[in-house]
C-alpha positions as a Markdown table, in Angstrom:
| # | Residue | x | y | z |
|---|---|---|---|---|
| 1 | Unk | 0.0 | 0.0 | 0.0 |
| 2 | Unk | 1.0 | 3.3 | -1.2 |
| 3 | Unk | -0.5 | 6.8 | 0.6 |
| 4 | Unk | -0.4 | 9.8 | -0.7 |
| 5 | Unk | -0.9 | 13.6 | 1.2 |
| 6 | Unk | -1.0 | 16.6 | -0.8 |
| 7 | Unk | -0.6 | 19.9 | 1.0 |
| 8 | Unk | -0.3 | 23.6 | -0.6 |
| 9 | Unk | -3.4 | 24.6 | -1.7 |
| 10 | Unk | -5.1 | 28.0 | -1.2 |
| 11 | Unk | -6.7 | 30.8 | -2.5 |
| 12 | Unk | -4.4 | 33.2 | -4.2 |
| 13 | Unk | -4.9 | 35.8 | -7.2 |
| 14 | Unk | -4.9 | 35.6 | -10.7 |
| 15 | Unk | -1.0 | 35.6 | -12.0 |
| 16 | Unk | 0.0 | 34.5 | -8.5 |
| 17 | Unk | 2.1 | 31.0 | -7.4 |
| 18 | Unk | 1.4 | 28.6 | -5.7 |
| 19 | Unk | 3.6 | 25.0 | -4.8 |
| 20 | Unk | 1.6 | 21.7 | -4.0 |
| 21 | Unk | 3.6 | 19.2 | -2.5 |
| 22 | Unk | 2.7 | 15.3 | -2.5 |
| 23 | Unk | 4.4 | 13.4 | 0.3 |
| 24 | Unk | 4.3 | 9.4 | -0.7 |
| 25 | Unk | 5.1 | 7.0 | 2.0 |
| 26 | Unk | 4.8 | 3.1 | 2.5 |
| 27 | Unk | 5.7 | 0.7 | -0.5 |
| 28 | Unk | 7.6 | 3.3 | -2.4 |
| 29 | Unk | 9.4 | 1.3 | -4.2 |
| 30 | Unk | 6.0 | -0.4 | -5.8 |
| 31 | Unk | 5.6 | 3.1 | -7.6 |
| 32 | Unk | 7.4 | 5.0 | -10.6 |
| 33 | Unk | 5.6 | 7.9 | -12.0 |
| 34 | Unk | 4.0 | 10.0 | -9.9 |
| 35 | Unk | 1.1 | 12.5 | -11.9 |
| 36 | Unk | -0.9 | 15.5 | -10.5 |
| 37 | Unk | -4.8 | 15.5 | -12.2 |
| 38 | Unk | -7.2 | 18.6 | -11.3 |
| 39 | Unk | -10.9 | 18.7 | -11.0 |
| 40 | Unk | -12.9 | 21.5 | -11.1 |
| 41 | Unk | -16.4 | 21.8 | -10.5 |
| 42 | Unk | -18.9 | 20.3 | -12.6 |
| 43 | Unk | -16.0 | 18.7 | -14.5 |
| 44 | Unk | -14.3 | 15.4 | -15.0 |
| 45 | Unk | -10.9 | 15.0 | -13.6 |
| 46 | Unk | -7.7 | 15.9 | -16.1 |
| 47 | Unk | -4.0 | 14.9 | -16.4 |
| 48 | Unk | -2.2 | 17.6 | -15.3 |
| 49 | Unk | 1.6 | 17.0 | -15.0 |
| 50 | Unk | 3.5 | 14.0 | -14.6 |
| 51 | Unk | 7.0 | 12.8 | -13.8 |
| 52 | Unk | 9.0 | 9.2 | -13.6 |
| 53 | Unk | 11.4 | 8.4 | -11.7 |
| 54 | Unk | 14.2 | 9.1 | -14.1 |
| 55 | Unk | 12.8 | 12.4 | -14.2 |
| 56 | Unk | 11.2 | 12.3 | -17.2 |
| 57 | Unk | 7.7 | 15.0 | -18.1 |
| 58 | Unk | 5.0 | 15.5 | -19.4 |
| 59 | Unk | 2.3 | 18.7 | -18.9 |
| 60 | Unk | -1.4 | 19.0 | -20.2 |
| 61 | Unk | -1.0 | 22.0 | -23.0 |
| 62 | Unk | -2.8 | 24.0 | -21.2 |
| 63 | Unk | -0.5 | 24.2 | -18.1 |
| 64 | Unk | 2.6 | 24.1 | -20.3 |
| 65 | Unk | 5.1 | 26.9 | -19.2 |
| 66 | Unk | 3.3 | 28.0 | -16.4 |
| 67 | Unk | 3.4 | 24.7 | -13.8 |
| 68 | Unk | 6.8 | 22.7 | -13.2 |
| 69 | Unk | 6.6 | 19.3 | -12.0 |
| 70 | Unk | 9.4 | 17.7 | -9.9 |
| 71 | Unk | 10.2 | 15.3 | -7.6 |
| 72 | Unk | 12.7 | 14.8 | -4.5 |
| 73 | Unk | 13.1 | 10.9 | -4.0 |
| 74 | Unk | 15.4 | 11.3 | -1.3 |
| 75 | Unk | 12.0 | 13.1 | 0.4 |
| 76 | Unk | 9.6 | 11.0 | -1.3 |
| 77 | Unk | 7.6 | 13.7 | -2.6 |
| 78 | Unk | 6.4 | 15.4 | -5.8 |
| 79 | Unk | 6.0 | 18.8 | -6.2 |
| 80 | Unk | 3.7 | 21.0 | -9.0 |
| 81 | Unk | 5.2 | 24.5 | -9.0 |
| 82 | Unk | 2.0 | 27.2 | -10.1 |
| 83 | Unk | 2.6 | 30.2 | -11.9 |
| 84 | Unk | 0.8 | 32.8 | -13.5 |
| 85 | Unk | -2.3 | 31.2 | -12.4 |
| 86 | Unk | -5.8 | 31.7 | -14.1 |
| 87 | Unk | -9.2 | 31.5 | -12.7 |
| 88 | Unk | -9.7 | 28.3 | -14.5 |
| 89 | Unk | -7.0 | 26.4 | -12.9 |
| 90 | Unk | -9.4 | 26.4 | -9.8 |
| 91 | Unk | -9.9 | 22.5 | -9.0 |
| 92 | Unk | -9.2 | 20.1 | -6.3 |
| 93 | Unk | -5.8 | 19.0 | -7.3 |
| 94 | Unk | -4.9 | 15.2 | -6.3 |
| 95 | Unk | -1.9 | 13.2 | -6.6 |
| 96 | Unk | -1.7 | 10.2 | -8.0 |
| 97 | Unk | 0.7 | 7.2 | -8.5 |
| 98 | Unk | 0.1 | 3.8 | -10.5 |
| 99 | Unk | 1.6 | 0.5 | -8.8 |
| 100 | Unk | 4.5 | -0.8 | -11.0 |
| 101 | Unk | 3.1 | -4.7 | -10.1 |
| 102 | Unk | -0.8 | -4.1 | -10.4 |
| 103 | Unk | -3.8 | -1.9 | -12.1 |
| 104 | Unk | -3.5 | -0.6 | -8.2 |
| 105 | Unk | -3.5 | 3.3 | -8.6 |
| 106 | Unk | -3.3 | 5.0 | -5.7 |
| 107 | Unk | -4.8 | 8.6 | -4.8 |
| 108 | Unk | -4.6 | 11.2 | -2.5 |
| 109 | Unk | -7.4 | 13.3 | -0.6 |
| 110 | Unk | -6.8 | 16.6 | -2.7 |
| 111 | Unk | -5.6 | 20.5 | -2.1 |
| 112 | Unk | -8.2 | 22.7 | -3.4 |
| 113 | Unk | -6.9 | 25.6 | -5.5 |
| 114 | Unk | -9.0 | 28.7 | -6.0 |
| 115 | Unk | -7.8 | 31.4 | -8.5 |
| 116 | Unk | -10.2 | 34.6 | -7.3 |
| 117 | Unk | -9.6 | 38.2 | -6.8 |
């Protein structure tokens, strides 16, 4: 069993930052990629970000050059740098990592982000 607690979220103004952190503990080494997906309201959930463990990403276009994902595997935890943020980037962001030995995909609780002046 993998779990997953993201932390970070909050309301800030449009063209402000925020960073979302996901902290992964217990059978780390059943995971490899680790992704960020939103949800806003009245929306299905989308693939934000993602990252391997090599390092390797990959960004939904319409994040591209505004977030930055990265990871600290020394720490265990993922991060999604915000910036420039937009009103529509409002969602409950969760993190999310696929087992490496089953369909087992585990899932955070969320962060809510709220982009509001």
């Amino acid at each position: 069993q993998v779990q997953l607690v993201e932390s970070g979220g909050g309301l800030v103004q449009p063209g402000g930052s925020l960073r979302l952190s996901c902290a992964a503990s217990g059978s780390i080494l059943s995971i490899n990629a680790m992704l960020w997906y939103r949800q806003a309201p009245g929306k299905e959930r989308e693939l934000v970000a993602s990252i391997t463990n090599s390092g390797s990403t990959n960004y939904a276009d319409s994040v591209k050059g505004r977030f930055t994902i990265s990871r600290d595997n020394a720490k265990n935890t993922v991060y999604l740098q915000m910036n420039s943020l937009k009103p529509e980037d409002t969602a409950v962001y969760y993190c999310n990592a696929p087992s490496r030995f089953s369909p087992t995909n585990y899932w955070g609780k969320g962060t809510l982000v709220i982009v509001s002046s």
